[in-house]
Structures are given as structure tokens and as C-alpha cells.
C-alpha positions in Angstrom: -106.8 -4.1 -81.8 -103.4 -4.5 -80.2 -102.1 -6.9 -77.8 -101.1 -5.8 -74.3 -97.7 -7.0 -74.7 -94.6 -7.0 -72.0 -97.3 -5.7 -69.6 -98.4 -9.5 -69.7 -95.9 -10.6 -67.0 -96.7 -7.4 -64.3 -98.1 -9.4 -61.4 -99.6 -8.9 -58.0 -95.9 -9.7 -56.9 -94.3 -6.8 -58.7 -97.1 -4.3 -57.6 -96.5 -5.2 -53.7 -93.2 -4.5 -54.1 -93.7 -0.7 -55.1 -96.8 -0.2 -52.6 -95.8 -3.0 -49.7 -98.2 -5.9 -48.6 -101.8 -4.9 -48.0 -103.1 -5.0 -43.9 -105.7 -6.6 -43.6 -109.6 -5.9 -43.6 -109.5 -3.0 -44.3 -112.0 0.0 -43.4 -112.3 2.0 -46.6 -114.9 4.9 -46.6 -115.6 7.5 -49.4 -116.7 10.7 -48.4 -120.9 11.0 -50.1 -120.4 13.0 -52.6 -124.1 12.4 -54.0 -123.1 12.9 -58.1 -125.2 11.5 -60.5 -123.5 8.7 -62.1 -120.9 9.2 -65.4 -119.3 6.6 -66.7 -115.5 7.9 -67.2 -115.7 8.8 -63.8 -116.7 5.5 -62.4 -114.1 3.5 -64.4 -111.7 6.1 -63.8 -112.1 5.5 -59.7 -111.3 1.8 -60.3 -107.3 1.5 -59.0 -105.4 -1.1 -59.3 -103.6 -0.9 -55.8 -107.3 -1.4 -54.4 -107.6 -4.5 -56.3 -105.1 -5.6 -55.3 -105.3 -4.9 -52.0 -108.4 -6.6 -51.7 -106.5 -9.9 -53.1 -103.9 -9.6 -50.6 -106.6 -9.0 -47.5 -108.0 -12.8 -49.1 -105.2 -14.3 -49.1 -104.3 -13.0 -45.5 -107.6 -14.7 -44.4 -106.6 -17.7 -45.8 -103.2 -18.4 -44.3 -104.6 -17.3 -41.4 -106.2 -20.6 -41.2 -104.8 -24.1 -40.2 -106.1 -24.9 -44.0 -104.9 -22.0 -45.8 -108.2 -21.9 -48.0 -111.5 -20.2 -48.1 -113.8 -23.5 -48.9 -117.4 -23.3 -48.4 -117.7 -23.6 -44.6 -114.3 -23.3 -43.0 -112.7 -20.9 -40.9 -111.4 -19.2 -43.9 -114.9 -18.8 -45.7 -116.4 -17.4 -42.6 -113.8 -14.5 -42.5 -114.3 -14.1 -45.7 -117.8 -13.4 -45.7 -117.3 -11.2 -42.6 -114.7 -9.4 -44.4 -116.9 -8.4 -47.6 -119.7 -7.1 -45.0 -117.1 -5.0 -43.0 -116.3 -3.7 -46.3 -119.8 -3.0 -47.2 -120.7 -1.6 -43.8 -118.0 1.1 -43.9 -119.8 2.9 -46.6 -122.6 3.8 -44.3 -125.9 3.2 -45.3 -125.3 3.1 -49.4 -126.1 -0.8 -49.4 -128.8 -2.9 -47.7 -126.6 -5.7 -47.0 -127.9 -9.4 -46.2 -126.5 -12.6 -45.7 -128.2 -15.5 -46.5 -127.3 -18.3 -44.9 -126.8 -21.6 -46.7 -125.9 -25.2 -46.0 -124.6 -28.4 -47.9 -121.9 -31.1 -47.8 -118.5 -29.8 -47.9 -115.6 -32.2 -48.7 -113.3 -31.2 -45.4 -110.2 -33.8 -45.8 -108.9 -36.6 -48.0 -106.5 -38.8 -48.8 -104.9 -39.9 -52.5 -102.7 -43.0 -52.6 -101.6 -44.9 -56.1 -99.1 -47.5 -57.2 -98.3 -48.6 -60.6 -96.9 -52.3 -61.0 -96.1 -52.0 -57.0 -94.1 -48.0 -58.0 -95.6 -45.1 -56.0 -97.4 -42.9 -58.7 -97.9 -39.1 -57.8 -102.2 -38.4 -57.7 -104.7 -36.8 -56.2 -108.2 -37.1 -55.5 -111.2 -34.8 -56.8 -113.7 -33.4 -54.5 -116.7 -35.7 -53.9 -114.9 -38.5 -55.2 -116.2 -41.6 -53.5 -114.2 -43.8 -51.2 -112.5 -46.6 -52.3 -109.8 -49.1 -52.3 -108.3 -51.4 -55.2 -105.2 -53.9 -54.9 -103.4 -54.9 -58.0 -106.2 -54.3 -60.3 -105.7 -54.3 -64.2 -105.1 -50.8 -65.8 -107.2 -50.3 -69.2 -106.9 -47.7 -71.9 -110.3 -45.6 -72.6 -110.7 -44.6 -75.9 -110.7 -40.9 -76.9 -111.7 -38.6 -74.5 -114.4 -41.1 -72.7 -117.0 -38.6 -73.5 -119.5 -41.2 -74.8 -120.6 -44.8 -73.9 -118.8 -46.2 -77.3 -115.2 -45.4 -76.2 -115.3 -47.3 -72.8 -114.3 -51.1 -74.5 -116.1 -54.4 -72.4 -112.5 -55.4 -70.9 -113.0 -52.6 -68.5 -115.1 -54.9 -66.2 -113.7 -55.7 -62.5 -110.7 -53.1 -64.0 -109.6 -49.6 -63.3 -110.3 -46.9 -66.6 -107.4 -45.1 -68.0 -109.1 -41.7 -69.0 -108.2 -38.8 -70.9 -109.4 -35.2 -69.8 -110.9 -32.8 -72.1 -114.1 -32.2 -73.1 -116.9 -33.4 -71.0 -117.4 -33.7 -67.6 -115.8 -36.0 -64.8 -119.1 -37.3 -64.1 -119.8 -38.6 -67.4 -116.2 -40.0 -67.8 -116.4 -42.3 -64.9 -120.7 -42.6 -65.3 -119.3 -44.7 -68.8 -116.8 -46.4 -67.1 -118.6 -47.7 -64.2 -121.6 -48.8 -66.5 -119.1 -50.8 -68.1 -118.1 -52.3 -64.8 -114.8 -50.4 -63.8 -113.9 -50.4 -60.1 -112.0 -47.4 -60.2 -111.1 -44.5 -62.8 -107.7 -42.8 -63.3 -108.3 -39.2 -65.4 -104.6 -37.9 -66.3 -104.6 -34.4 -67.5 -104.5 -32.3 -70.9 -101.7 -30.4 -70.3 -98.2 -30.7 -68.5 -99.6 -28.5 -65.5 -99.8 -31.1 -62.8 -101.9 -33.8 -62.1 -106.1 -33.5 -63.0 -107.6 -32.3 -60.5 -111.5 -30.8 -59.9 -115.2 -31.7 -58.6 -118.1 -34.1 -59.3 -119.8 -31.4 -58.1 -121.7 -32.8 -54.8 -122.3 -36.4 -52.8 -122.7 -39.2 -55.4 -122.5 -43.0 -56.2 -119.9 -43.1 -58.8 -116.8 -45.0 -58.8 -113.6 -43.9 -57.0 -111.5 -41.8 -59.3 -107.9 -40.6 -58.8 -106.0 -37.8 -61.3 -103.0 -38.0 -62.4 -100.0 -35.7 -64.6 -100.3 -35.6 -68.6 -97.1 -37.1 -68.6 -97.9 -40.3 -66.6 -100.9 -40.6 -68.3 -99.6 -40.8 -71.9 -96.6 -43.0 -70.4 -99.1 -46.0 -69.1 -101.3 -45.4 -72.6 -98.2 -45.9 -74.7 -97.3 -49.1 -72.4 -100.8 -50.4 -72.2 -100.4 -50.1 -76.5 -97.4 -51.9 -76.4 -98.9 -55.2 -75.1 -97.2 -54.5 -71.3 -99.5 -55.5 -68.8 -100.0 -52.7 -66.1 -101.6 -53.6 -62.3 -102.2 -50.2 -60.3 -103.4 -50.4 -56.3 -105.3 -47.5 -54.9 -106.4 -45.9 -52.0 -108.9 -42.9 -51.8 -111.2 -41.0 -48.9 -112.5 -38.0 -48.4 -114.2 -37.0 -45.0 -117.6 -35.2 -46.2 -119.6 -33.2 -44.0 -122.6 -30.5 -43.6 -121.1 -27.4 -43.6 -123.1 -23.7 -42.8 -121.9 -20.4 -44.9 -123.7 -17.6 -46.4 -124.5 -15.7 -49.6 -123.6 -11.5 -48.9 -126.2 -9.8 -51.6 -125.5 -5.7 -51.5 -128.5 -3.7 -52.8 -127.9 -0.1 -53.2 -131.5 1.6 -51.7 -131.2 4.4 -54.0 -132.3 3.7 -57.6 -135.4 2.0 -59.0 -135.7 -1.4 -57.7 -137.7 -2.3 -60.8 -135.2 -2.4 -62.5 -132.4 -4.1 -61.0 -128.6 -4.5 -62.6 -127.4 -7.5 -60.7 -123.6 -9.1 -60.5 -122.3 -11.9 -58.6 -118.9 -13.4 -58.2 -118.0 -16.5 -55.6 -116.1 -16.0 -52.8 -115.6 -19.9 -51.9 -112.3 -21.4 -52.7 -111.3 -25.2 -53.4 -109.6 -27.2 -50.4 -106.4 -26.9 -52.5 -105.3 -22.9 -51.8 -106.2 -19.4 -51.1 -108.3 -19.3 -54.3 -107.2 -15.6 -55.2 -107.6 -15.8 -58.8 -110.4 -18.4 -58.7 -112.2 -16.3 -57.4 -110.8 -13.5 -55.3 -110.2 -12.0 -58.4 -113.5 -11.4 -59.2 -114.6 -11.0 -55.6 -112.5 -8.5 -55.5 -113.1 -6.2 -58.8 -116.6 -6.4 -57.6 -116.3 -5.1 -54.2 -113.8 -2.3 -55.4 -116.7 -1.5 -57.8 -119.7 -0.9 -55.0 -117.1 0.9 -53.2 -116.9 3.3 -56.0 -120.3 3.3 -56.9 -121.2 4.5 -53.7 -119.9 8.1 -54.3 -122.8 8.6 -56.9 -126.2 8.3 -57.5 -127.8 5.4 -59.7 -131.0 5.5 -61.5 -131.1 1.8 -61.1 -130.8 -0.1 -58.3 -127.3 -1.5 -58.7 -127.2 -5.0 -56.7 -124.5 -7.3 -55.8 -124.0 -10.8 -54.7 -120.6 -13.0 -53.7 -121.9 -16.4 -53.4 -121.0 -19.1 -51.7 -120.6 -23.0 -52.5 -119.9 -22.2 -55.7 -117.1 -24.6 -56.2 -119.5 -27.4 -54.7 -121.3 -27.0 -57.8 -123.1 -23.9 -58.4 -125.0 -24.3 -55.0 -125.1 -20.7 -53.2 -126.4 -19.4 -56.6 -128.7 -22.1 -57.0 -130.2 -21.0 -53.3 -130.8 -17.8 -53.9 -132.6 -18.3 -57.4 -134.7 -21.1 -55.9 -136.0 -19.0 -53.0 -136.2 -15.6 -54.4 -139.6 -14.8 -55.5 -140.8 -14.7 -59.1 -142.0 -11.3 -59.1 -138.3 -10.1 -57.4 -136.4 -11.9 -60.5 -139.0 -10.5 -62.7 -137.2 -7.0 -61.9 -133.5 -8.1 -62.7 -133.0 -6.5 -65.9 -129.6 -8.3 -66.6 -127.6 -10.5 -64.4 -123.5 -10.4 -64.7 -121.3 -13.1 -63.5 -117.4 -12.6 -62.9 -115.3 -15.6 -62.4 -111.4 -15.6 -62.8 -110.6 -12.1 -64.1 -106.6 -12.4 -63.6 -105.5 -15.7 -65.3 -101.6 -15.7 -65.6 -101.9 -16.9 -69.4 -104.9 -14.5 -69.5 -107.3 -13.8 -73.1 -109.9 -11.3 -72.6 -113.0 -13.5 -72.7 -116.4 -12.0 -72.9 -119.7 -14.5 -72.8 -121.4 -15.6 -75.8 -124.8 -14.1 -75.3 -125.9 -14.4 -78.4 -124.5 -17.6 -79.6 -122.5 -16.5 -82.8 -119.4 -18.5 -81.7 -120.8 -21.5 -79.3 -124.8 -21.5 -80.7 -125.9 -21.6 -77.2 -127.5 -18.0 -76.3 -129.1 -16.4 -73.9 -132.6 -14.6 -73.1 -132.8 -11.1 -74.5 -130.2 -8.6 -73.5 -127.7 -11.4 -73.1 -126.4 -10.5 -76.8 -126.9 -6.8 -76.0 -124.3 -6.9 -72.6 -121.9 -9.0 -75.2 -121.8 -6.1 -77.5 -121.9 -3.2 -74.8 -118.3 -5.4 -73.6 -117.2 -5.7 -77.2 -117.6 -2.0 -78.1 -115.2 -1.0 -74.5 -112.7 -3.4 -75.2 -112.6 -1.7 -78.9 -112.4 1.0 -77.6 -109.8 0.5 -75.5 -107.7 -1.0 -78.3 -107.7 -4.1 -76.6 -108.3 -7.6 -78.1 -111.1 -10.1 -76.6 -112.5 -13.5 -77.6 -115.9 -15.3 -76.9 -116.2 -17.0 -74.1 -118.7 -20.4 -74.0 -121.9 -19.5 -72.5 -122.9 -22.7 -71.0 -124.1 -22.4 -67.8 -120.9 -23.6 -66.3 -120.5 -20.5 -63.0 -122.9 -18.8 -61.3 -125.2 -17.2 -64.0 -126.3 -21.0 -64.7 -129.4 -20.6 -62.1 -130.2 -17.0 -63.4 -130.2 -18.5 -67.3 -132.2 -21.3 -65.9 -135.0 -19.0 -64.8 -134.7 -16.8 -68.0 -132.8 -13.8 -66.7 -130.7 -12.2 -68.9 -127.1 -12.8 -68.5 -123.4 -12.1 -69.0 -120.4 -11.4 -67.7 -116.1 -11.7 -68.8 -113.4 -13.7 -67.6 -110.2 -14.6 -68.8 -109.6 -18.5 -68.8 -109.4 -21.4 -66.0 -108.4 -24.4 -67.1 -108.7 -24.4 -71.2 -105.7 -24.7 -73.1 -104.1 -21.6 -74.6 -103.6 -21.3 -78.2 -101.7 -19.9 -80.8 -104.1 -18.1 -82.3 -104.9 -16.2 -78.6 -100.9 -15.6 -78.0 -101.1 -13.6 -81.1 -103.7 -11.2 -79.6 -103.0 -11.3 -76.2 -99.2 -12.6 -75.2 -98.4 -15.6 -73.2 -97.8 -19.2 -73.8 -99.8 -21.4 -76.2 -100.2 -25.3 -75.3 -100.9 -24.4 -71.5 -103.6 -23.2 -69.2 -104.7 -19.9 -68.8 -104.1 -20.4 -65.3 -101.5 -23.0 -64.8 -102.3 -22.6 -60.8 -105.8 -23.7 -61.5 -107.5 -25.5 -58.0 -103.8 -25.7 -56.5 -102.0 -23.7 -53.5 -99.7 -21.6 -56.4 -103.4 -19.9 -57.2 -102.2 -16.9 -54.9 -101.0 -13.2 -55.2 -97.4 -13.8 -56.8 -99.6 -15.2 -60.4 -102.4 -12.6 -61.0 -102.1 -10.4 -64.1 -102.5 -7.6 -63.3 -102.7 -6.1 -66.6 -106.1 -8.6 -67.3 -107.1 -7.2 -63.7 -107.5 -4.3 -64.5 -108.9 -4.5 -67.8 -111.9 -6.5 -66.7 -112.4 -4.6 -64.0 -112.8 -1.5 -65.4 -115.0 -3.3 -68.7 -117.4 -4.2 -65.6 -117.4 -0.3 -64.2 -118.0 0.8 -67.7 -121.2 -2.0 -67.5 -122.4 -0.3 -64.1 -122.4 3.2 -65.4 -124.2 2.5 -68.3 -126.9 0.3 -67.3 -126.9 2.3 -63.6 -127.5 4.9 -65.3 -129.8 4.1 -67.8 -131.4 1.1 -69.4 -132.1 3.2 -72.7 -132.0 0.2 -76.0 -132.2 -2.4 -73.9 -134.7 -5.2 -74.2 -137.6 -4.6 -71.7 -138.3 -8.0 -69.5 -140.7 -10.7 -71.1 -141.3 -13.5 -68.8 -144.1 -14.9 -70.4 -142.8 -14.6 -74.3 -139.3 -16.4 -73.4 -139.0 -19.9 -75.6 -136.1 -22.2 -76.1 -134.2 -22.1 -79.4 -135.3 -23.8 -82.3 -133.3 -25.5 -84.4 -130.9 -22.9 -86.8 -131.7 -19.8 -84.6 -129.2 -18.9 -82.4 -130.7 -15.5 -80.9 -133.6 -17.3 -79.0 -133.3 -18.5 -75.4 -131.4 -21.4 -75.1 -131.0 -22.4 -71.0 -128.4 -25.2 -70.6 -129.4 -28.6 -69.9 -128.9 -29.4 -66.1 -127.0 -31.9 -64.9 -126.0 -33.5 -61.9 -123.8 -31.2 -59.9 -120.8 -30.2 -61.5 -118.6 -26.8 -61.2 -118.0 -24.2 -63.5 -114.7 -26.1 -64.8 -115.2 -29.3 -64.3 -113.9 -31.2 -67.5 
């Protein structure tokens, strides 16, 4: 396997340059050419000027707005979902299209305000954070990570928690410190990429909680060690409220619906940016993909889904599981999920299915898809690691209800190491995407080299299982069990929690 080299740092920016800025919502249409689908043929079709282009209509949407986002519910949201069903549409009647409509709480507006000692502190807020206010209240150190009850110490009563990130969730940092009786949390981040920043993942009664840079946070822990007393005052709102958008689910009518190849990607953004690698990215590969896919003819119905509310916690995905009929899940052979496919600081990630790396694995076919990815990367000559298959994006609800899953993606907000610079380039002690849930997450940092391989890895997965479904496991509703202790190939569904994002440690 070889690394992809200086290729790394060709971006979206470079690639405008040679083709100029992408109009708009565009009308695309492929002339029906009826073929019976071939793999080389279908990857071949996958450009990268259409991905791109698909970016750039995204993030046209979005700074088309007052709030220069696409968040579940705004302005920017709604054109987006209008936009992937103009798309759709102009590929004349290929797709039965339908949008299902979907409501929850939306976290619209807020406000972040800190001082340290009486010294204005940069911070920021996380979405659903609670509203609260704090005036010269004593700062004290969490131990560790604050991943378990034992590292929150007594002292943090009537005082605000000084936490690391990594590891576990948000929630569970600031559920230990509020049982311990903190008024207030401060999480500062794991890597020198800005201040921490994410979701509790929907309305709750937790304590306020601010987020603040890596440096700043390991400043007040080495002061706090050194006996200086540190006071911090806070102020933090957020202006919640219901908020309608909708789930667009593409079903080509040719194929047998009996046997249904299903992918998703979200098309919500956070309140932060445009959201174009997180996740236009994988919006976007998908909708170049049905495009394609609609010059030939499947055996399989090929089905496609960009959901909404994702970032709220998983919740358009959630919808559509929890209303769709048992029988009509019954016939999803295999459900792929593509989130963040064009990290700047990219590794080639491909799910765990059969828990070999994490021991967390999925029903069967989940650790058939991993190896159908691992074999194209191979042969492609391109490196790829394993990729946690917890549950954490939009396959979560699928797992839940014992659908077999997968999918690739190429790093959020995990640190970078130096054993992953060696395969695939980049820098080692940062994110793979440094612009994670902030306005930089636009055109100018996709790689474009990690677009495109993904990409055309998922067309590769279309032809093959559009095409046929020859070695793969037959569906078993009734025989599915969860994984007993020491097996790692039997269903394993992750343990559900209160709402929480795909990235939300």
C-alpha cells in the first residue's frame, strides 16, 4: 500500500481555480442509456469537478443565508433539502423521491461569556447547553478525562469543573460533575485547534457548560496545581426552539425492492458554518452517485437517504427507523452510512463491522461490506484504517434494529497520529479536520484527493451489491443475538444513550 503523498494538500480551492466557482443548483440530466450495471463503469463516471461542484452549490446555500449555515430548520436547511430534490427530479423518473417531514428542538442562537480572576477568557458554548449564570465562582481541577464518577473530587460542590476532553461524552463529563454538586463545567479541548466545542445532543437538565482552547485549559490546570486560587464568572444562553425539516429518501423503481442497498449521509450542519465537509462531503459523493447510477440498470433496488437533524443527535435517522415498517427494514440487505469523506488531515477510515480492531461488531454482512472496502482500497494501492463502529452517525438506528451496516469516512475530530502520517501524509498531534463544527469547515479545506477516493470506494459498493448480492449473508431477523462475551463476529448494537451526536466527546 502507498501513501497518497503531495496529492494530500490539493484542495477544493486549488480545483476552483482551474474550473471557476460552481453556479448554483444545478440541473444536471443524463441522457437514459438503460445499460446493465458494471462496476468500472460506474466508478469511472464518478468526477471530481461534480463533487465538487456539489460542495460549492452547499456552500452557496449557506451564505446565502443571514446565518451562513444549513442547521436543521433554517433557511439554509430548507434550500438544502430543496436543492437535493431538484437534483433528483432532473433525472426524470429514475427515483421515487419523498420527503419526510420531521420536527424537534433546534438550538437557533446563543451567547458564551467567561472571565477568569475578573480577565475576559475566549469560550463558547455547546449546543443544548443549558442557561446559566455564575459570578466569581471557584475553578476546580477534574481528574483525568472525567469519564467516571471517581475523578470528579467532593470540593467541586457550589464550584465550576475544570474538564479535560477526550474520551467519553459531554454528557457524562458534566452528568459526574453536577452529581457532585458543580454549578457550571468548563471542557477545554485536546488539541491546539480552538476552543471545545459540540452537542449534548438534545433539550436536557444538565449544568451549564462552556469550552474552552487546550492551551487555556492546561494554563488554569497547571495554576490550580500550584496552590493559585482561580475565580471564573460566566454567562451562557441559548434560544431553543421547534423547528420543521425533512428527510429526502431516493428509491430507484427499477430493481428488486426485496432487496434493498440503502445509504444515507446528513445534510444538516452545526450553527457554527456551511458544514461542507461535515457533511456536504458526504451529501455530496452520494448525490453524484444516484446521478450516475441512473444511466444503468440495477438488479437491486438501490435507495438513498440525506437525513436531517443529524447533528441534533442522530434524530432524522432515528425518525425514519422508528416509523418505517418492520417488514420494509426486513428488505434492507445492508445499510451504508457516509459522514465526513474530505477531512483536511484525512486517513482512509472504513467501519469495523466485524469488530477485529474496536470488538464491537455488527449483524451479518457488516464484516462482509468491511472487506468488500478493504479489497478496493488494496486494490487501488491505497492505505486505510478501521474506523470505530459505535453507533456514533446515522447507521446507529439501523444497527439498533439489526440491519446490517457500514460505511467509510476519513476523521472528525480524533487526533492524528504518527503512525497514520506514515500511511497517509499530513500532520500527527492534530485533527483530522482542524475546521471541525467551525465557519473554516468550507470549500478552501476539503481534500480532494480523500474525496475522491471515498467516493468512488462507495460506487465500487453500489455496482457490486446493485448488481448482485451473490456471497452475501441472506437477512435473519429472527436468529440475530447480541455478542457474548470473547466473540466478536455476533451482533453487538451499541448501548443507547441520551442524545448525543456522532462526535460528541
Amino acid at each position: 500500500m502507498k501513501s497518497l503523498g503531495p496529492a494530500v494538500a490539493f484542495t477544493a480551492a486549488n480545483l476552483l481555480a482551474v474550473i471557476g466557482s460552481a453556479e448554483p443548483i444545478k440541473r444536471t440530466t443524463f441522457s437514459k442509456r438503460d445499460l446493465p450495471l458494471v462496476d468500472d463503469a460506474l466508478v469511472d463516471a464518478i468526477l471530481l469537478e461534480d463533487l465538487v461542484d456539489c460542495a460549492q452549490d452547499l456552500e452557496d446555500i449557506a451564505y446565502a443565508t443571514s446565518g451562513r449555515n444549513r442547521v436543521h430548520g433554517s433557511e439554509g436547511h430548507l434550500n438544502t433539502v430543496q436543492y437535493f430534490v431538484d437534483q433528483l427530479s432532473s433525472l426524470g423518473d429514475y427515483y421515487d423521491i419523498q420527503q419526510q417531514e420531521f420536527t424537534t428542538e433546534v438550538a437557533f442562537e446563543a451567547h458564551a461569556e467567561l472571565s477568569i480572576n475578573g480577565e475576559t477568557l475566549e469560550a463558547g458554548g455547546f449546543s443544548f447547553g443549558n442557561n446559566g449564570t455564575w459570578t466569581n465562582t471557584p475553578l476546580v481541577t477534574v481528574a483525568n478525562l472525567g469519564c467516571v464518577a471517581e475523578d470528579h473530587p467532593d470540593t467541586l460542590s457550589g464550584a465550576i469543573a475544570l474538564i479535560a476532553r477526550g474520551n467519553c461524552t459531554f454528557v457524562e463529563k458534566i452528568a459526574f460533575a453536577g452529581e457532585k454538586g458543580a454549578v457550571g463545567a468548563i471542557i477545554y479541548n485536546n488539541a491546539d485547534v480552538g476552543i471545545a466545542a459540540g452537542t449534548l445532543g438534545g433539550v436536557n437538565d444538565l449544568i451549564p457548560v462552556a469550552g474552552i482552547s487546550r492551551a487555556d485549559g492546561l494554563r488554569l490546570v497547571s495554576q490550580l496545581a500550584n496552590g493559585t486560587s482561580i475565580t471564573s464568572s460566566g454567562e451562557f444562553w441559548q434560544y431553543v426552539a421547534n423547528a420543521t425539516s425533512y428527510n429526502v429518501v431516493a428509491s430507484s423503481r427499477g430493481g428488486s425492492a426485496a432487496d434493498v442497498l440503502f445509504l444515507g449521509a446528513h445534510s444538516d450542519s452545526v450553527d457554527a458554518g456551511p458544514g461542507i465537509n461535515d457533511n456536504g462531503s458526504g451529501s455530496c459523493a452520494l448525490l453524484t452517485i444516484a446521478k450516475a447510477l441512473s444511466r444503468y440498470r440495477a438488479a437491486n433496488q438501490v435507495r438513498f437517504a440525506w437525513w436531517t437533524a443529524e447533528e441534533e443527535g442522530l434524530l432524522g435517522s432515528e425518525y425514519y427507523v422508528s416509523e418505517a415498517a418492520p417488514a420494509d427494514l426486513d428488505k434492507v440487505r445492508l445499510y451504508l452510512n457516509f459522514d465526513m469523506v474530505a477531512s483536511p488531515n484525512y486517513v482512509l477510515g472504513i467501519y469495523d463491522g466485524d469488530g477485529s480492531a474496536f470488538n464491537v461488531s455488527g449483524p451479518p454482512g457488516s464484516a462482509e461490506v468491511e472487506s468488500l472496502f478493504e479489497d478496493w482500497y488494496t486494490a487501488q494501492e491505497l492505505p486505510f484504517v478501521a474506523s470505530e463502529f459505535d453507533g456514533r452517525s446515522d447507521y446507529g438506528p439501523f444497527l439498533e434494529a439489526g440491519v446490517p451496516s457500514g460505511g467509510l469516512d476519513t476523521g472528525a475530530d480524533g487526533i492524528k497520529t504518527e503512525e497514520e502520517v506514515t500511511l497517509f501524509g499530513g500532520t500527527a498531534g492534530i485533527r483530522y479536520d482542524p475546521n471541525y463544527h467551525t465557519a473554516a469547515d468550507n470549500m478552501t479545506n476539503l481534500n480532494l484527493e480523500a474525496f475522491k477516493a471515498t467516493s468512488k470506494a462507495i460506487a465500487h459498493a453500489v455496482a457490486t451489491y446493485g448488481a448482485s448480492w451473490e456471497g452475501f449473508p441472506a437477512r435473519n431477523v429472527t436468529s440475530l443475538t447480541k455478542r457474548s462475551s470473547g466473540d466478536s463476529r455476533r451482533y453487538n448494537a451499541p448501548t443507547k444513550k441520551l442524545r448525543h451526536g456522532k462526535k460528541a466527546y
